[in-house]
C-alpha positions as CSV (number, residue, x, y, z in Angstrom):
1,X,183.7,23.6,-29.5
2,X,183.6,23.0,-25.7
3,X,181.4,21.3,-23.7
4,X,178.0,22.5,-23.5
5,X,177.8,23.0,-19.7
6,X,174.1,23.3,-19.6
7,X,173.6,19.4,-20.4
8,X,170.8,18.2,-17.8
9,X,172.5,14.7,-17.0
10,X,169.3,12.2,-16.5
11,X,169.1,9.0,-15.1
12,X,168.6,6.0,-16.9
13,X,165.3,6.0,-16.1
14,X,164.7,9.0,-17.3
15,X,165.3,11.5,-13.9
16,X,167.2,14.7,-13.5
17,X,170.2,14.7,-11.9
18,X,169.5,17.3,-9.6
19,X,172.7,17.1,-7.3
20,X,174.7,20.3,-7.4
21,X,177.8,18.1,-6.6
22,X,177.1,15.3,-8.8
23,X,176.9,17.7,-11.9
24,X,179.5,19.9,-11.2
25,X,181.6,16.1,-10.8
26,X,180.2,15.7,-14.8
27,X,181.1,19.2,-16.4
28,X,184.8,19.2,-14.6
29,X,185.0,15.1,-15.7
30,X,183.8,16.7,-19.6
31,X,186.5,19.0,-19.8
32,X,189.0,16.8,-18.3
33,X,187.7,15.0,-21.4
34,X,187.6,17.2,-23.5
35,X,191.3,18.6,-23.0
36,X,192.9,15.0,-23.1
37,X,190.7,14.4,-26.4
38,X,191.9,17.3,-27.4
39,X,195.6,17.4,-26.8
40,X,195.4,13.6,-28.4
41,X,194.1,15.0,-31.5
42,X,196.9,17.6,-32.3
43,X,199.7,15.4,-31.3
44,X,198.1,12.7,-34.2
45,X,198.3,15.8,-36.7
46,X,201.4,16.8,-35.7
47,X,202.6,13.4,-36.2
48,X,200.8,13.2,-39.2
49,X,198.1,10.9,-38.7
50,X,195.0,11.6,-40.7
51,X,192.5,13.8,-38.7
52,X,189.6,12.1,-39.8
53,X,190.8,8.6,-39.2
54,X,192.0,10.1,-35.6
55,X,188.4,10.8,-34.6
56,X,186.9,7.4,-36.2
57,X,189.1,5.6,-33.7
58,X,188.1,8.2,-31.0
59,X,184.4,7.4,-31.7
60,X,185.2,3.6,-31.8
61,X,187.0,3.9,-28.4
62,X,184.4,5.6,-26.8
63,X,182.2,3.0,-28.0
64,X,183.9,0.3,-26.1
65,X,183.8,1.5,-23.5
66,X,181.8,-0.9,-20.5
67,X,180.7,0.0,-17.3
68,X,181.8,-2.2,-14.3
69,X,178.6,-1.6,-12.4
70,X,175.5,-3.9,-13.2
71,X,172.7,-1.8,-14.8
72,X,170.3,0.3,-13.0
73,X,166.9,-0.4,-14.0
C-alpha cells in the first residue's frame, strides 16, 4: 500500500505545515522510503528471511531512530 499522499504533516505543536515545498520535500522523502523499505523486504524473502521477523526489525529500526536537532517546543 503506498503512501497516503494526503497526510497533513503538523508541527510539534500541533500546526499545519502549510509550505507547498516543504510537503512536496515529505511525500517524495516517503516514497524514497517507501521504495528502499520495500526493495529491503523482497531481498529478505528472497534470501529467505522470515517476513514477519523482517518488518519487527523494520519497526524496531525506525524506532531508534534520534533526531540531531534539539526539540522544538
Amino acid at each position: 500500500m503506498p503512501h497516503k499522499p494526503g497526510t497533513v504533516w503538523r508541527s510539534p505543536t500541533g500546526d499545519v505545515i502549510a509550505c507547498i515545498e516543504k510537503n512536496k520535500v515529505m511525500q517524495e522523502n516517503m516514497a524514497e522510503i517507501r521504495q528502499v523499505c520495500q526493495d529491503a523486504l523482497e531481498d529478505a524473502v528472497l534470501m529467505g528471511c522470515d517476513e514477519q521477523q523482517f518488518r519487527a526489525v523494520l519497526a524496531e529500526l525506525v524506532a531508534s531512530l534520534e533526531s540531531s536537532f534539539p526539540p522544538q517546543d
